[in-house]
Backbone as CSV, one residue per row, in Angstrom:
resi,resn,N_x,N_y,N_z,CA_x,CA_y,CA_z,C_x,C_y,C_z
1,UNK,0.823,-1.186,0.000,0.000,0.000,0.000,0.863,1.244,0.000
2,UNK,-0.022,2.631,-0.578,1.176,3.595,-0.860,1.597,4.097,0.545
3,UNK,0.819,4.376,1.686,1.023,4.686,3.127,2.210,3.866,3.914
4,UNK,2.177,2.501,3.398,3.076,1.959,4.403,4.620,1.968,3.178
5,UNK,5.033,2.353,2.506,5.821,2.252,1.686,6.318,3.757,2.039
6,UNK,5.775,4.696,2.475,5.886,5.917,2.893,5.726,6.917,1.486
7,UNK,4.950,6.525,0.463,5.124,7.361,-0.280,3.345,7.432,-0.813
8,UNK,3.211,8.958,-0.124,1.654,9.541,-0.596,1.233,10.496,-1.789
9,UNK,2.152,10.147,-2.653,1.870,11.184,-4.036,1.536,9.962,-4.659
10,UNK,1.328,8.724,-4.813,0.731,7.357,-5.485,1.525,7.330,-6.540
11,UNK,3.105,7.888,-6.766,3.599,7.457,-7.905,4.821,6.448,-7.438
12,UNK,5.161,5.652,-8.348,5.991,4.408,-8.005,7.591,5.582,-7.560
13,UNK,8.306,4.285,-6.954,9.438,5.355,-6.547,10.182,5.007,-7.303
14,UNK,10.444,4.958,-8.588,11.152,5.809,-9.798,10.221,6.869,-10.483
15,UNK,9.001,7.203,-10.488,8.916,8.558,-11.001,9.143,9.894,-9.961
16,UNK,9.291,8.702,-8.721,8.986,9.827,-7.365,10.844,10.147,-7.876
17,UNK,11.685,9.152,-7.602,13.428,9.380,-8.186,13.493,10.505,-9.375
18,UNK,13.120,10.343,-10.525,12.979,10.910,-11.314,12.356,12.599,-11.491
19,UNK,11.185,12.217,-11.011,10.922,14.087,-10.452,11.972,14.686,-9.746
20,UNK,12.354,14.175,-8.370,13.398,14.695,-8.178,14.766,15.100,-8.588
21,UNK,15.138,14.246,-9.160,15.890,14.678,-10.254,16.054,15.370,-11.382
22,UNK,14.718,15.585,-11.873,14.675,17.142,-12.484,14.576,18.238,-12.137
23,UNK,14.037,18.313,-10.672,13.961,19.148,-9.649,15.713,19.961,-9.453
24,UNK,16.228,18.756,-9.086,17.580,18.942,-8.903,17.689,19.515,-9.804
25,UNK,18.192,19.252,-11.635,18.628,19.474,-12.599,18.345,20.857,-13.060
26,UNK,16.836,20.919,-12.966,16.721,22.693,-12.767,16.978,23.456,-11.819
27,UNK,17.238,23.641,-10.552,17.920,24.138,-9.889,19.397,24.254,-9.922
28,UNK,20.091,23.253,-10.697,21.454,23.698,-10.700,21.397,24.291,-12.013
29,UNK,20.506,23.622,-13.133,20.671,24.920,-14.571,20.763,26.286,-14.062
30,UNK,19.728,26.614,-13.324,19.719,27.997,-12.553,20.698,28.657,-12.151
31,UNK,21.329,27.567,-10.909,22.304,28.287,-10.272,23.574,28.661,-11.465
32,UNK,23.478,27.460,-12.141,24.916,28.054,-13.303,24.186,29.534,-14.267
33,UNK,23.184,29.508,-14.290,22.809,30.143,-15.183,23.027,32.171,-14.333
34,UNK,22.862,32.001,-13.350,22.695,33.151,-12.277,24.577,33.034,-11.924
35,UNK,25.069,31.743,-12.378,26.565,32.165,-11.835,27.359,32.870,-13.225
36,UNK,27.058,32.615,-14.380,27.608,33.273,-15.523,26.648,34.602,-15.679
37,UNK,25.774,34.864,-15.453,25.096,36.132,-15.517,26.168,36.587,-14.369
38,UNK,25.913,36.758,-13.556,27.507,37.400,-12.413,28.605,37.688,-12.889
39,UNK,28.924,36.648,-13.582,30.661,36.184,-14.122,30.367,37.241,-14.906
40,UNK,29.257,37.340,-16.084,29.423,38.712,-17.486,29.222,39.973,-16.529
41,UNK,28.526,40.189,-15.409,28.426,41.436,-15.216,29.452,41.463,-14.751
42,UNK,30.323,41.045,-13.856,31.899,41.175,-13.021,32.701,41.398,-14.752
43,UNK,33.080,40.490,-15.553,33.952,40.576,-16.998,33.421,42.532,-17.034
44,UNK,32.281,42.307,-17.537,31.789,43.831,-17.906,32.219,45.105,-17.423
45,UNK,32.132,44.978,-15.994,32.591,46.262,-15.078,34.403,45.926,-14.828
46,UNK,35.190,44.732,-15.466,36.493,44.975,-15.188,36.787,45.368,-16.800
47,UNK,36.011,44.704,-17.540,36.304,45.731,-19.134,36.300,47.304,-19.134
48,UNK,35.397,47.769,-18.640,34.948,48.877,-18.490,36.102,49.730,-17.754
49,UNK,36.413,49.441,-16.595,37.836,50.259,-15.341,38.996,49.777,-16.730
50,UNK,39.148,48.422,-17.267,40.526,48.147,-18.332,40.067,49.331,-19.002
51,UNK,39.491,49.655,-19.828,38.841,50.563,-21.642,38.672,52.019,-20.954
52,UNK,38.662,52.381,-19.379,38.799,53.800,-19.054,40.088,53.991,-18.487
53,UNK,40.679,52.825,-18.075,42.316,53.407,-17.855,43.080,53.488,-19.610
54,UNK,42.702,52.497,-20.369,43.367,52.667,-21.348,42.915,53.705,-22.492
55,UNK,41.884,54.704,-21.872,41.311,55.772,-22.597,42.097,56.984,-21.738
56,UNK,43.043,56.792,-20.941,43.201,58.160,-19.906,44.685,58.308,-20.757
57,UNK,45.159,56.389,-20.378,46.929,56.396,-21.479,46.760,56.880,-23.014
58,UNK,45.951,56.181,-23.371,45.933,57.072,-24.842,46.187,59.207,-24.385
59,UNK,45.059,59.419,-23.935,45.479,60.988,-23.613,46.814,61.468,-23.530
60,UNK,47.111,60.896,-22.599,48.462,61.460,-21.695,49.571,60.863,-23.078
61,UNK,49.178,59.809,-23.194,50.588,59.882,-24.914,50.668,61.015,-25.942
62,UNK,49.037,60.809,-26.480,48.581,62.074,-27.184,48.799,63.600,-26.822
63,UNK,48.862,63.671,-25.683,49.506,64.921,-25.082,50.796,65.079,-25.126
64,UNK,51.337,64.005,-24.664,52.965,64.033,-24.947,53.595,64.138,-26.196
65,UNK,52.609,63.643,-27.116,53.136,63.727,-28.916,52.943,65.239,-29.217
66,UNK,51.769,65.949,-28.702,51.740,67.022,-29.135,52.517,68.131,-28.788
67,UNK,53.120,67.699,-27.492,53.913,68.373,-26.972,55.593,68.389,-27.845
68,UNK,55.620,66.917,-27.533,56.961,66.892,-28.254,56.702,67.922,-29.683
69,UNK,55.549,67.340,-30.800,55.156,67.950,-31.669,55.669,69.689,-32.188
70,UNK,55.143,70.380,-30.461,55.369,71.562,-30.633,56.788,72.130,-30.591
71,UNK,57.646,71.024,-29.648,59.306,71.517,-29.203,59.924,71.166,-30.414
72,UNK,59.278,70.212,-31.609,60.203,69.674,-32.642,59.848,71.179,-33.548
73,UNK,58.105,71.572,-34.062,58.221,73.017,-34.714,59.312,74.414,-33.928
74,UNK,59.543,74.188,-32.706,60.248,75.167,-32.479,61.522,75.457,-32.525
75,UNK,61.975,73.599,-33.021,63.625,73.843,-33.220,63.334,73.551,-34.678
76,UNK,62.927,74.437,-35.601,62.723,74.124,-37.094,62.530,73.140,-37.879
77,UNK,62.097,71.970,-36.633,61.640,70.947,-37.141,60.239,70.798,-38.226
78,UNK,60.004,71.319,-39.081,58.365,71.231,-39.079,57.732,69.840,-39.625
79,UNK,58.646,69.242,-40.392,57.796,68.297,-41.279,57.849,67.088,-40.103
80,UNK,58.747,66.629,-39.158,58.534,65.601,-37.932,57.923,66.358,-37.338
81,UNK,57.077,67.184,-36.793,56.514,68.262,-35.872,55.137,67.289,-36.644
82,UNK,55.227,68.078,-37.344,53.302,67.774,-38.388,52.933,66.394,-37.867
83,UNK,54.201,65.528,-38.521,53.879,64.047,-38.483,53.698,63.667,-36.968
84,UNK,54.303,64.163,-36.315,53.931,63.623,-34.515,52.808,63.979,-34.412
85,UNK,52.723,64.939,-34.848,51.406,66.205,-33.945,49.966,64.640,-34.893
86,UNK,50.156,64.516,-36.505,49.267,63.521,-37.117,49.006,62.429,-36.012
87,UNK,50.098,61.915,-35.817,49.895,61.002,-35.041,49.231,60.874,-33.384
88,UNK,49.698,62.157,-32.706,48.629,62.426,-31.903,47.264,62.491,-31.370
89,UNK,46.744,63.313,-33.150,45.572,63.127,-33.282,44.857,61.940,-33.691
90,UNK,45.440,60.793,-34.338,45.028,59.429,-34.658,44.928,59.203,-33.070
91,UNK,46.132,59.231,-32.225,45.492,58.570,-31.103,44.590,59.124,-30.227
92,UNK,44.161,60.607,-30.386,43.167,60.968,-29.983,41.582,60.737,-30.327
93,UNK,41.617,60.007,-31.926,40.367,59.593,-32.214,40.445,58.202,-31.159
94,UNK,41.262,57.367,-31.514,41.189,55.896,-30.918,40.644,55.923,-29.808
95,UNK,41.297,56.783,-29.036,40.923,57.287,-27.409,39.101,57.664,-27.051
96,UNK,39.058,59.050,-28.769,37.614,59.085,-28.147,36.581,57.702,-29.089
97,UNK,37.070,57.144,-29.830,36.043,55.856,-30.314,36.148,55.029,-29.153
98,UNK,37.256,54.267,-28.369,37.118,53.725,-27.106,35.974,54.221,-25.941
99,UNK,36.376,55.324,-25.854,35.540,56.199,-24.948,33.862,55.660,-24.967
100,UNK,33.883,55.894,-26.179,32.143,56.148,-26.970,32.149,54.782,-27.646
101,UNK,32.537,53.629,-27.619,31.741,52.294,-28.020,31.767,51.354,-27.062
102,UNK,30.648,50.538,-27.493,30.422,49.179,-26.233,31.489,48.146,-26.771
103,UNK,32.603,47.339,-25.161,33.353,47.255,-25.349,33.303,45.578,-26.315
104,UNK,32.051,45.114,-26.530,31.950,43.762,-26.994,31.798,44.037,-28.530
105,UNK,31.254,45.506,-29.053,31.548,45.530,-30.812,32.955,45.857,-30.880
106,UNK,33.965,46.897,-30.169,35.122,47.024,-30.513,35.558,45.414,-30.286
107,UNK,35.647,44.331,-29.625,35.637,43.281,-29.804,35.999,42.406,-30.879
108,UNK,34.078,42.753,-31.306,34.216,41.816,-32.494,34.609,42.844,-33.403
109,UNK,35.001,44.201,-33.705,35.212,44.764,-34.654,37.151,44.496,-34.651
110,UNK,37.936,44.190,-33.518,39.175,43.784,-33.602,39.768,42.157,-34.129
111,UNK,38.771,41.349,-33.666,38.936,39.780,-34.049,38.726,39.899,-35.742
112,UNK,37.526,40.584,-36.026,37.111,40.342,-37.492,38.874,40.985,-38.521
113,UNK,39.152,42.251,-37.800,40.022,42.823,-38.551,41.267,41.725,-38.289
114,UNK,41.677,41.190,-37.234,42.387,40.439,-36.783,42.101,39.166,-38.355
115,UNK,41.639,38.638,-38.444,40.805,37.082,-39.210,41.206,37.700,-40.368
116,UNK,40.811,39.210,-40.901,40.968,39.671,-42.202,42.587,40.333,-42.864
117,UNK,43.318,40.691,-41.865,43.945,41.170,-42.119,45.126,41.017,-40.913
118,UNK,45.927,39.693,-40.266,46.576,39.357,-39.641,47.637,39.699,-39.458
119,UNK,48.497,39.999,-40.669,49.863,40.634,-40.623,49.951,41.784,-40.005
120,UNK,48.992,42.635,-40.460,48.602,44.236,-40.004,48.503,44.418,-38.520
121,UNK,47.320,43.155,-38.085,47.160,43.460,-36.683,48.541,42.887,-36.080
122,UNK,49.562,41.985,-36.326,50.280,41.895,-35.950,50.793,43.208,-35.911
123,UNK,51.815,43.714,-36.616,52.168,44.690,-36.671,51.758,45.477,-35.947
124,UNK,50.502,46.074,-36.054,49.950,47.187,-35.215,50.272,46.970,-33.610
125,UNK,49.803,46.088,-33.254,50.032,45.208,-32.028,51.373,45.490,-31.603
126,UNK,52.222,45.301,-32.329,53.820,45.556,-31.934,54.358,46.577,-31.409
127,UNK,53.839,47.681,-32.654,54.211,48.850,-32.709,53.404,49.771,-31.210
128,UNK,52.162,49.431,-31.187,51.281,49.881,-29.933,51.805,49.750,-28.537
129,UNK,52.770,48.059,-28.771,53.067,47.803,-27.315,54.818,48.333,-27.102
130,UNK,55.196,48.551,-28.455,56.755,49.743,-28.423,56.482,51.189,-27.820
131,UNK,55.556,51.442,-28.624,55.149,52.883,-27.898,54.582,52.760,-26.437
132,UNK,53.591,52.103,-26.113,53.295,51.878,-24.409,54.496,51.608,-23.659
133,UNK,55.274,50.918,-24.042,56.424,50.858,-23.174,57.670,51.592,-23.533
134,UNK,58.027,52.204,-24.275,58.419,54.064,-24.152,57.729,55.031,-23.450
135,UNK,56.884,54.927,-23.694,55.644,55.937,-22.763,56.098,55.559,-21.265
136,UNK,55.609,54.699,-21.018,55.632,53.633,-19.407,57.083,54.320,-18.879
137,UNK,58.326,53.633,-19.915,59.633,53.845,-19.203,59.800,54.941,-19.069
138,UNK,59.419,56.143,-20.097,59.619,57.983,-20.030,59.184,58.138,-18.989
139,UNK,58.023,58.189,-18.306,56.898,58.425,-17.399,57.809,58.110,-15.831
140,UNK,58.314,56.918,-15.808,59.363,56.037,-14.777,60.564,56.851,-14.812
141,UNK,60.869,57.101,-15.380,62.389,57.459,-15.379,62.032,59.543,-15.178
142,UNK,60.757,59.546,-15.771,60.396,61.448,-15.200,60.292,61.240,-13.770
143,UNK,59.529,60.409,-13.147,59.138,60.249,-11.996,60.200,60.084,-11.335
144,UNK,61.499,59.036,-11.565,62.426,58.570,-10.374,63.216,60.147,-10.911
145,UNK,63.394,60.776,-11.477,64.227,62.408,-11.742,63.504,63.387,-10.672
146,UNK,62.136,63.107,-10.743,61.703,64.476,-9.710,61.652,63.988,-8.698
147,UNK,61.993,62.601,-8.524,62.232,62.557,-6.830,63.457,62.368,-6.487
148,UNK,64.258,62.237,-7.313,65.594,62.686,-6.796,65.713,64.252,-6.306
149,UNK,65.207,64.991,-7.700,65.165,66.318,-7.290,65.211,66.868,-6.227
150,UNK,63.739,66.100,-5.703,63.093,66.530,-4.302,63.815,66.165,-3.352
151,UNK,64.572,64.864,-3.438,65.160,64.366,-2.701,66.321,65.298,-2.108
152,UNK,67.575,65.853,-3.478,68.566,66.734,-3.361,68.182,67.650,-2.542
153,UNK,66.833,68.511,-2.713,66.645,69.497,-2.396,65.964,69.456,-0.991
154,UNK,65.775,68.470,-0.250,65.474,68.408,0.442,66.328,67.839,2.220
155,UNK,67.484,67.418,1.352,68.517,66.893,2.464,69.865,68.044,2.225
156,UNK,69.362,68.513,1.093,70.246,69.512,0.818,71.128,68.640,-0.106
157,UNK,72.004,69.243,-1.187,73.554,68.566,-2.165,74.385,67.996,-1.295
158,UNK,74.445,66.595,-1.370,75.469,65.721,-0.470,76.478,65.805,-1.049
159,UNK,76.657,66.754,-2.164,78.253,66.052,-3.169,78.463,65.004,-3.296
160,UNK,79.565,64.925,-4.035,80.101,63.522,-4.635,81.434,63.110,-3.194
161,UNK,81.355,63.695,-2.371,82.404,63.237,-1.639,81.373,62.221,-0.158
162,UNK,82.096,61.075,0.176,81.799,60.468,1.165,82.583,60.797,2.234
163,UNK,82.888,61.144,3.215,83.563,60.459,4.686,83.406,59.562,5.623
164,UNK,83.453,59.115,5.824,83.400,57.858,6.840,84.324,57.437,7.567
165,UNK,85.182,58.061,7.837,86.543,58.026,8.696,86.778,59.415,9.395
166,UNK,87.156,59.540,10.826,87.577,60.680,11.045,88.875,60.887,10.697
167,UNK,90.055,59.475,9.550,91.586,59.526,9.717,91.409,59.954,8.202
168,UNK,90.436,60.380,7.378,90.356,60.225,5.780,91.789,60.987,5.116
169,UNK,92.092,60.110,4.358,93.324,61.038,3.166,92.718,61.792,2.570
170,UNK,92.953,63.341,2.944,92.489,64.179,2.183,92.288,64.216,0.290
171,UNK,93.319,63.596,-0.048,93.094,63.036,-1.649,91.912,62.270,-1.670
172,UNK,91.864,60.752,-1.391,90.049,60.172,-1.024,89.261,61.262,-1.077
173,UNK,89.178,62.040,0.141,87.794,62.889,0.015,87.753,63.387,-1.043
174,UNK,88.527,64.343,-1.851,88.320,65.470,-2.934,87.852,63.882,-4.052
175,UNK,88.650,63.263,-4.166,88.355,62.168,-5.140,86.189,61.040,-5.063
176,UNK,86.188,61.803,-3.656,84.850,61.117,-3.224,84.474,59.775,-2.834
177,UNK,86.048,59.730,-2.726,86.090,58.236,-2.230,86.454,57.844,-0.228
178,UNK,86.279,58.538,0.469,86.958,58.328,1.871,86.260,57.181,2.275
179,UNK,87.835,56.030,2.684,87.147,54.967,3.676,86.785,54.073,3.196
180,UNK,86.594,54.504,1.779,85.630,53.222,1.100,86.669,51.881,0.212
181,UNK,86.386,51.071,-0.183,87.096,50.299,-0.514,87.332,50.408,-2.308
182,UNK,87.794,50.106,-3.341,87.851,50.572,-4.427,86.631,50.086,-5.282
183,UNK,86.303,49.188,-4.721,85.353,48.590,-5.390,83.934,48.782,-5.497
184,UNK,83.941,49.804,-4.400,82.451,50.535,-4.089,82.394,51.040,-4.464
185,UNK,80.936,51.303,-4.836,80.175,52.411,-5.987,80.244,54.176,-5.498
186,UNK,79.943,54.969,-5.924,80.090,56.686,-5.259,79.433,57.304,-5.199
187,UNK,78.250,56.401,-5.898,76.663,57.021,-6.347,76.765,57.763,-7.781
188,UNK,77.663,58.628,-8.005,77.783,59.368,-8.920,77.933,59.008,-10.555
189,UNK,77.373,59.289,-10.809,77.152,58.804,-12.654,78.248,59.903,-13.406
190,UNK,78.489,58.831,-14.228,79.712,59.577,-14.996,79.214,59.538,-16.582
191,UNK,79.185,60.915,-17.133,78.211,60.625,-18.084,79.276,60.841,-19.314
């Protein structure tokens, strides 16, 4: 009887197995389905912070080309002047089409060009990641200069001379070497 078998829906216990198991099966479709809806909105909002930092670097290059641009017209450079300054403005469109498209047609609008024209995007690709990392190292190497600057100016000019002995050979010091062994560095760049 269905009471003493413990089962009061009167269906045998494989459809009772079976319901449940679709039960199950849609509940985990769900849960995957609610875990990749997450996953695209998380992808989405880290595309979005990637495509607005790499809309700020475009600027700040583009600024720097135009700049250079202007110091090359002022040492009678004009025809590399033009061509930087051209190139500036190319990366100022890129910058504002980034800006202003959704980041899944620039997407497929890079794969397609990619599929059609491979050598190119190679290339381009190359050349993009030569210039980012000129940019990057200029930027690094401005930065570690003004904090030296600050640095000098702030402990005051140590000179090129060390002491470290109260017995120093006066030759050592003027030479910037007191105390030290020959093999040690002096800080000082010899250009």
């Amino acid at each position: 009887s269905a009471g003493a078998s413990g089962n009061t829906t009167g269906q045998s216990p494989g459809e009772q197995m079976k319901r449940e198991a679709e039960g199950m099966k849609t509940r985990a479709q769900s849960q995957v389905n609610q875990a990749a809806q997450q996953a695209k909105q998380q992808g989405r909002r880290l595309i979005d912070e990637q495509k607005h930092n790499a809309v700020g670097h475009l600027d700040k290059i583009a600024k720097a080309l135009h700049d250079t641009a202007k110091s090359m017209r002022d040492q009678d450079e004009q025809t590399a002047g033009n061509m930087v300054d051209q190139a500036a403005r190319g990366l100022e469109q890129l910058s504002s089409r980034l800006r202003d498209q959704d980041p899944e047609v620039m997407f497929r609008q890079v794969r397609d060009m990619a599929r059609r024209q491979p050598a190119l995007f190679i290339g381009g690709t190359v050349i993009a990641g030569f210039m980012l990392a000129r940019f990057l190292k200029s930027s690094s190497d401005e930065q570690h200069s003004m904090g030296m600057q600050r640095s000098s100016r702030h402990h005051g000019d140590s000179s090129d001379s060390y002491v470290t002995s109260a017995h120093a050979n006066p030759d050592e010091v003027v030479a910037g070497r007191a105390g030290m062994p020959p093999e040690m560095p002096t800080g000082r760049r010899n250009y």
